[in-house]
C-alpha positions as CSV (number, residue, x, y, z in Angstrom):
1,X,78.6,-21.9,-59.0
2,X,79.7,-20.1,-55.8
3,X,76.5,-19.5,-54.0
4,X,78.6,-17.7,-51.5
5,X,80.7,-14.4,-51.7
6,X,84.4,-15.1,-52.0
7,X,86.2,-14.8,-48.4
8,X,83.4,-15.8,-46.4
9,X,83.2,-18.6,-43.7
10,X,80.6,-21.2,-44.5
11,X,80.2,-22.2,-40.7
12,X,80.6,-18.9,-39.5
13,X,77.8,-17.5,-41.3
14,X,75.9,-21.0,-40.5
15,X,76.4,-20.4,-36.8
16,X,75.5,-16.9,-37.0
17,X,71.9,-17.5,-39.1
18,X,71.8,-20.2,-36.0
19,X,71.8,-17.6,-33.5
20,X,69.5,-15.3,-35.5
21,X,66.7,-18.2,-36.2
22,X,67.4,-19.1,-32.1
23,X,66.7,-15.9,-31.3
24,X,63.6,-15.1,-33.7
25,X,62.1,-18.5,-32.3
26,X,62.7,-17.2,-28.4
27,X,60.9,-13.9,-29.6
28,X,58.5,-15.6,-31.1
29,X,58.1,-17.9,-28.0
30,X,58.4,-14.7,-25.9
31,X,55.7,-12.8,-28.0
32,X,53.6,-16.0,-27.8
33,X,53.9,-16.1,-24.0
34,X,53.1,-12.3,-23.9
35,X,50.1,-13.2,-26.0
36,X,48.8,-16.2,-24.3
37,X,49.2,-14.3,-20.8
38,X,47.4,-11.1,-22.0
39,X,44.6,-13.4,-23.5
40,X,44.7,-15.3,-19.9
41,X,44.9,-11.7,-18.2
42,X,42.2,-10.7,-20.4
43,X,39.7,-14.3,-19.6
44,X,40.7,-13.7,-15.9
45,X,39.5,-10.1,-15.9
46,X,36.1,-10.7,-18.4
47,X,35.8,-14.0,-15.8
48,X,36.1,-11.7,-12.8
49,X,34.0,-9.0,-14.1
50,X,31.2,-11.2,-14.6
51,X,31.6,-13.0,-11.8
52,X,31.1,-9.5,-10.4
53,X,28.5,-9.0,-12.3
54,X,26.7,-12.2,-11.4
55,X,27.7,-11.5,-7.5
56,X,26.0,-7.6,-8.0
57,X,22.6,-9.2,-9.8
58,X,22.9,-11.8,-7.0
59,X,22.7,-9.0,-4.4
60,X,19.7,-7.5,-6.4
61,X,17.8,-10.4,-6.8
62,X,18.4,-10.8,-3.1
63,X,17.4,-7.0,-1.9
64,X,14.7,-7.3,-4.2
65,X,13.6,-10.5,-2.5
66,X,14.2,-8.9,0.9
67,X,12.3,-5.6,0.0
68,X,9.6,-8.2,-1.0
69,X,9.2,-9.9,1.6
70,X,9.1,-6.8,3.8
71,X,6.4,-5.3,1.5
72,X,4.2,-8.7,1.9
73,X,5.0,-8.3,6.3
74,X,4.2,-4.7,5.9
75,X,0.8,-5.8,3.8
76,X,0.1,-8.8,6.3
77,X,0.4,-6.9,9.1
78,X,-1.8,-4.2,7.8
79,X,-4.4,-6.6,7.0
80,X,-4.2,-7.9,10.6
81,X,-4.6,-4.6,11.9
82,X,-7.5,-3.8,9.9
83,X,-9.0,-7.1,10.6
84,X,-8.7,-6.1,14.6
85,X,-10.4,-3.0,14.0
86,X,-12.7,-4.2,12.3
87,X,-13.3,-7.1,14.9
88,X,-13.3,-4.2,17.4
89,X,-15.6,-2.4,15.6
90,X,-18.2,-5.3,15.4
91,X,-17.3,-6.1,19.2
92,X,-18.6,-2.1,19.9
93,X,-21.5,-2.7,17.4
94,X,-22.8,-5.9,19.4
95,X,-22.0,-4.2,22.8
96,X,-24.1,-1.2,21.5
97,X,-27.2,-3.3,20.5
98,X,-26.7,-5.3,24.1
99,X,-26.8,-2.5,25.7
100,X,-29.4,-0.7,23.9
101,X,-31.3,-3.9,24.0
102,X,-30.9,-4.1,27.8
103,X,-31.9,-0.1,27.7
104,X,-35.0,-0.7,26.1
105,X,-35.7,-3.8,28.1
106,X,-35.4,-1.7,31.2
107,X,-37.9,0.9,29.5
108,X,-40.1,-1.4,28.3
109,X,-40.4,-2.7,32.3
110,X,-40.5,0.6,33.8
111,X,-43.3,0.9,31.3
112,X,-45.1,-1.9,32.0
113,X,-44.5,-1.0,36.0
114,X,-45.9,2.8,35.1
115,X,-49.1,1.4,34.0
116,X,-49.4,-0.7,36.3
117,X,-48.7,2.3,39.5
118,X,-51.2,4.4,37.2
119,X,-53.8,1.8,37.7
120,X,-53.0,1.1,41.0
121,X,-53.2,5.0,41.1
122,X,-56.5,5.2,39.8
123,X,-57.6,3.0,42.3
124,X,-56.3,4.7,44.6
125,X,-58.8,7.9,45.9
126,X,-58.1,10.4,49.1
127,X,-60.9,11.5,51.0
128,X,-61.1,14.5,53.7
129,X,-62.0,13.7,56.5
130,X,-65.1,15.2,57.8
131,X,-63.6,15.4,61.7
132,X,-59.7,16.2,61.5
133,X,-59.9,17.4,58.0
134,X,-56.9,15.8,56.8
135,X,-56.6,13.8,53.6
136,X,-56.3,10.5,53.7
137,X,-55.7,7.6,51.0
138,X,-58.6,5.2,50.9
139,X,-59.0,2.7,48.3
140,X,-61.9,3.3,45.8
141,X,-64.9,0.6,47.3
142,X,-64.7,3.3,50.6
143,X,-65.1,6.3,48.1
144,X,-68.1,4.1,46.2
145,X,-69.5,3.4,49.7
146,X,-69.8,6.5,50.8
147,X,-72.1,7.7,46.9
148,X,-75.3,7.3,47.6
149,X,-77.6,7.6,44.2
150,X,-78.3,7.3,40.9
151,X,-75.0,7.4,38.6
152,X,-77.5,9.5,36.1
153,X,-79.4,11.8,39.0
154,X,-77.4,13.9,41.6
155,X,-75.1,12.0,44.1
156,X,-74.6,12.9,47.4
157,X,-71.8,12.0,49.5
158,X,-72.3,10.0,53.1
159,X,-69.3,12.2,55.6
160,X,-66.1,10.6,55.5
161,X,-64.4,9.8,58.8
162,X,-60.6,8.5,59.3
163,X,-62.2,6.0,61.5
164,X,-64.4,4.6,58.1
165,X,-61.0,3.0,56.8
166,X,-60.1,0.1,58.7
């Protein structure tokens, strides 16, 4: 049984399906390096973009940190400025109750002194005199001296000289 056609070369046919199976095994090698380098162009790429995306939620996390952080300065120093004022403000309250303090203090004496000139005022009489007939301030005992009488029946005055205060 003559597997073969008649006329045909055994080795020749041999050495061809040799070069035909060589070169379907360097395509296939070929196709299988095309393959394996897309699929490592393809890792490298996915790798890259999410390292790239790791880098841009990096960043993020990092602006977010930084707008943070400026928000809790911006807060702290609000809070220090409004603790100033209000330090200020208690500052002008206690210097306004000092000084209304020392204000009613100085009243309170000028008071105290008024009553004590309006006594000394009271005290105090003026008499004409009976010679020169100017008026004179003489203390009260002269004024006293000079009533003769009853405090409840008519009083009649002594005459008043400047001389009489001495």
């Amino acid at each position: 049984v003559d597997q073969y056609p008649p006329g045909m070369d055994v080795v020749a046919v041999a050495s061809q399906l040799s070069r035909i199976m060589n070169q379907c095994v360097i395509n296939i090698e070929i196709k299988d390096k095309d393959r394996i380098r897309r699929e490592r162009e393809q890792s490298t790429k996915k790798r890259r973009k999410e390292e790239r995306e790791k880098a841009r939620a990096k960043a993020e996390v990092k602006r977010i940190k930084r707008l943070q952080q400026q928000q809790l300065q911006k807060e702290e120093a609000e809070r220090k400025r409004a603790e100033r004022l209000q330090q200020q403000q208690v500052r002008k309250e206690e210097a306004e109750r000092r000084r209304v303090e020392r204000e009613m203090a100085k009243a309170t004496r000028i008071l105290e002194r008024r009553k004590g000139l309006e006594s000394q005022y009271d005290e105090i009489a003026w008499a004409q005199c009976d010679r020169c007939n100017e008026w004179r301030e003489v203390p009260l005992e002269v004024i006293q001296r000079n009533r003769v009488g009853d405090a409840d029946a008519d009083v009649t005055e002594r005459p008043f000289f400047c001389s009489d205060i001495g």
